[in-house]
N, C-alpha and C positions, 0 to 999 in steps of 0.2 A: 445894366445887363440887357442883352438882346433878345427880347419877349419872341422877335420873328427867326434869328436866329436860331434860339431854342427848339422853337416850334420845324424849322428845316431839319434839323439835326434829329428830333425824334421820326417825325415821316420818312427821311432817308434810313433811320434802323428799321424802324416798320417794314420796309420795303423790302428790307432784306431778305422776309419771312416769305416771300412771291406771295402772297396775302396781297388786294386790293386797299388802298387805305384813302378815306373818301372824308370832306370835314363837313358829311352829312348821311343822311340815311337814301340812300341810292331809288330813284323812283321812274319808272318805266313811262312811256311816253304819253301813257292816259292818265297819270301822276298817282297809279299804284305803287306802294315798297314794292320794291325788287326783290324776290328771293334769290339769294346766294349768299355768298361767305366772303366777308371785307371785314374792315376796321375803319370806324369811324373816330378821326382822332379831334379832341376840345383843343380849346386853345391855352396852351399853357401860363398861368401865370401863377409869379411868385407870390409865398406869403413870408414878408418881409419880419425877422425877425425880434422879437420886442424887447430882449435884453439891453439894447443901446440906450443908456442913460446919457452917455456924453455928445454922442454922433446922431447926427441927421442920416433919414435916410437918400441914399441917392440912386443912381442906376447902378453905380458898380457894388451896392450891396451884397450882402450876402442874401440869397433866396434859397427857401425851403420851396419844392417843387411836389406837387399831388396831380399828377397831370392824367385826366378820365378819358380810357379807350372804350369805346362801346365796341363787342365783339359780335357782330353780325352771323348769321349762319341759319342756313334752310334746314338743318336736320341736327337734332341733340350730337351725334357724335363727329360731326362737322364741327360744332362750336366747340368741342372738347379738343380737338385736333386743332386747333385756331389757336385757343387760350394755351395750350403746348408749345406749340412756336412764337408764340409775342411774350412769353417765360422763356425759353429759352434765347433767344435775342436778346434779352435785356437784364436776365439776371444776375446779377454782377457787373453789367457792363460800362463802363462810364463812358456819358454820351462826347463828344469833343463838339465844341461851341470857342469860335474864336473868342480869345482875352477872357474863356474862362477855365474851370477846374469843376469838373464834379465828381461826388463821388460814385462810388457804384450802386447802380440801382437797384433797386426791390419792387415785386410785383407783387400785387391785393387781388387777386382777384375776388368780386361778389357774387351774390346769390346767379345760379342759371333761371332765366326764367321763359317764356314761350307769350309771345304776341301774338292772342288766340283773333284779331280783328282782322287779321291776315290768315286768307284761306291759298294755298297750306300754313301751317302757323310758318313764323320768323321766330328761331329761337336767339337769344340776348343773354350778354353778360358783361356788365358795367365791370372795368377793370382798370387799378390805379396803379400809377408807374411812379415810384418815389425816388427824389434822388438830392442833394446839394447842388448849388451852384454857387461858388465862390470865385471873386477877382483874382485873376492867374499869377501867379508870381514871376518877375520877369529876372 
């Protein structure tokens, strides 16, 4: 399975939300956080499942996906309106990744919380996108 693949295919849903989506936390030219409202997306990898007694694992396995958005945003209901459109985007949605199949996703989002070391604070909310990806059937 295509680890980089995957990872195109979720930043292109991302994208869809006109949301920013950065694979860091965005920082201004004196190397302060940037306040504003993005998506910082991780790198998706598979947790290869353990029920295979008789089979090896290989690339075209089957993968469980927990893939963590960190939801950026300058003000409480900035990040509330963020974490509404990257659920909406993806709730249900199955992502398309050549030669594979997933199925539809579900969103986690976690606690809100405020990065008080940044003045104005940077409010945050760690948020998991879960979904299958199994070898397509041809």
């Amino acid at each position: 399975m295509s680890v980089e693949a995957t990872y195109l295919a979720l930043k292109a849903r991302l994208a869809t939300t006109g949301i920013p989506v950065e694979d860091s936390a965005k920082v201004t030219d004196e190397d302060a956080l940037e306040i504003g409202t993005y998506f910082i997306l991780f790198a998706p990898l598979p947790t290869d499942r353990e029920e295979r007694y008789a089979e090896g694992v290989s690339v075209d396995s089957t993968g469980d996906y927990d893939v963590d958005v960190r939801v950026v945003a300058g003000s409480h209901t900035a990040l509330l309106k963020a974490v509404d459109r990257l659920r909406g985007a993806f709730v249900g949605h199955r992502l398309v990744v050549s030669g594979r199949s997933c199925t539809p996703a579900r969103v986690e989002a976690g606690k809100v919380d405020l990065d008080r070391s940044v003045k104005p604070g940077l409010w945050f909310c760690d948020t998991g996108i879960l979904f299958t990806s199994r070898p397509a059937r041809a």
